[in-house]
LUMBA-354753 format. One record per residue: x, y, z of N, C-alpha, C in turn; residue in one letter. Coordinates in pm, whole numbers, plus 50000, padded with zeros to 5 digits. Each point is the difference from the previous one (the first is absolute). Example, Ala and Ser with C-alpha at 12.3 -4.5 7.8 and 13.67 -1.06 7.14 Angstrom:
LUMBA-354753
513194943150780499115011950000500905012050000A
499655010549928500825011950006499235010950073S
end
This chain:
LUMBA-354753
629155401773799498624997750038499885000950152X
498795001050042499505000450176500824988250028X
500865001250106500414989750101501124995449921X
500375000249904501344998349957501095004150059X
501254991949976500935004150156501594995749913X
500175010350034501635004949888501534999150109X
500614990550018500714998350085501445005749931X
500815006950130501265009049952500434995950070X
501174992249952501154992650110500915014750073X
500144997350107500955005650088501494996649983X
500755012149936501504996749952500694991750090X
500594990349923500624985350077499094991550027X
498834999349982498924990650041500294988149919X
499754989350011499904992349907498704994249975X
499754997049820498895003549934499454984850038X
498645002550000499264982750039500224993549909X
499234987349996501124985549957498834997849877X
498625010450012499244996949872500425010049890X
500725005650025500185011149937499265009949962X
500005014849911498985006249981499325000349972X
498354997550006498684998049969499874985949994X
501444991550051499614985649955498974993750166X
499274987549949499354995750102500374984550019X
500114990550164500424988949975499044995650043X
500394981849930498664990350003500734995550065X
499634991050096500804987850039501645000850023X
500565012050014501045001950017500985004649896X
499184996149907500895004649830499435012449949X
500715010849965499435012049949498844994449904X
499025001649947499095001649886500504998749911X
500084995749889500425001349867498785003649916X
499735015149985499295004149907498385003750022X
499115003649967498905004550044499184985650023X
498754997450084499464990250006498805002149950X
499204982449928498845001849921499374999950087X
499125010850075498154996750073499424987949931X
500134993549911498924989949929500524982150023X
501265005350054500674983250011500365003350145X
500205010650022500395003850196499694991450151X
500664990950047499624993850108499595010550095X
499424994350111499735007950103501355006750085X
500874986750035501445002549992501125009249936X
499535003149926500805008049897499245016449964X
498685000850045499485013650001500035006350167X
500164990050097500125006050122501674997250048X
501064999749899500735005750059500535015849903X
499124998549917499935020049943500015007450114X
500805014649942499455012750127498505000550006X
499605002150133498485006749997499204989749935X
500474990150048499104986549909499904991550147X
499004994250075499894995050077499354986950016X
499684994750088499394986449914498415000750015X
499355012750059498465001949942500095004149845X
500445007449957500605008749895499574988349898X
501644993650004499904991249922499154987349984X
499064996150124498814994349995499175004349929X
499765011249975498895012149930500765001449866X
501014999750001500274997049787499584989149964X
500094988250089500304989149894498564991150051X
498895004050092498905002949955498955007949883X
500635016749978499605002249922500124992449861X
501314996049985501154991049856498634987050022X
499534996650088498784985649979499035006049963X
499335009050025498725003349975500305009049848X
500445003549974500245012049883500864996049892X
501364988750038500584995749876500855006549978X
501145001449932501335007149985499765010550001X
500945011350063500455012949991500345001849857X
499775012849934499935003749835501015013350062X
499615012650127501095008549921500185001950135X
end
């Protein structure tokens, strides 16, 4: 997709500590996809490309509109 960003380690590099496509919270890789519907603010702004207007603006919409369906 637009702005998607495909990283190719440089032979001998050593690979980051989230591993591939993984993302960390709080210092611990992620374990597993996260729910938008139970999502702290904390926990959607440390996503890629998730910032903390961003995630102000989900979990406003999540008050006014009510759970995410798809």
């Amino acid at each position: 997709t637009d702005g998607e960003q495909i990283v190719v380690p440089v032979a001998g590099a050593t690979p980051d500590a989230a591993g591939p496509g993984g993302t960390t919270v709080g210092g611990a890789a992620a374990s597993g996809p996260l729910d938008l519907n139970t999502a702290t603010r904390e926990q959607l702004d440390a996503l890629p490309r998730i910032g903390p207007a961003l995630a102000d603006r989900i979990l406003a919409w999540r008050e006014q509109n009510g759970r995410f369906t798809s």
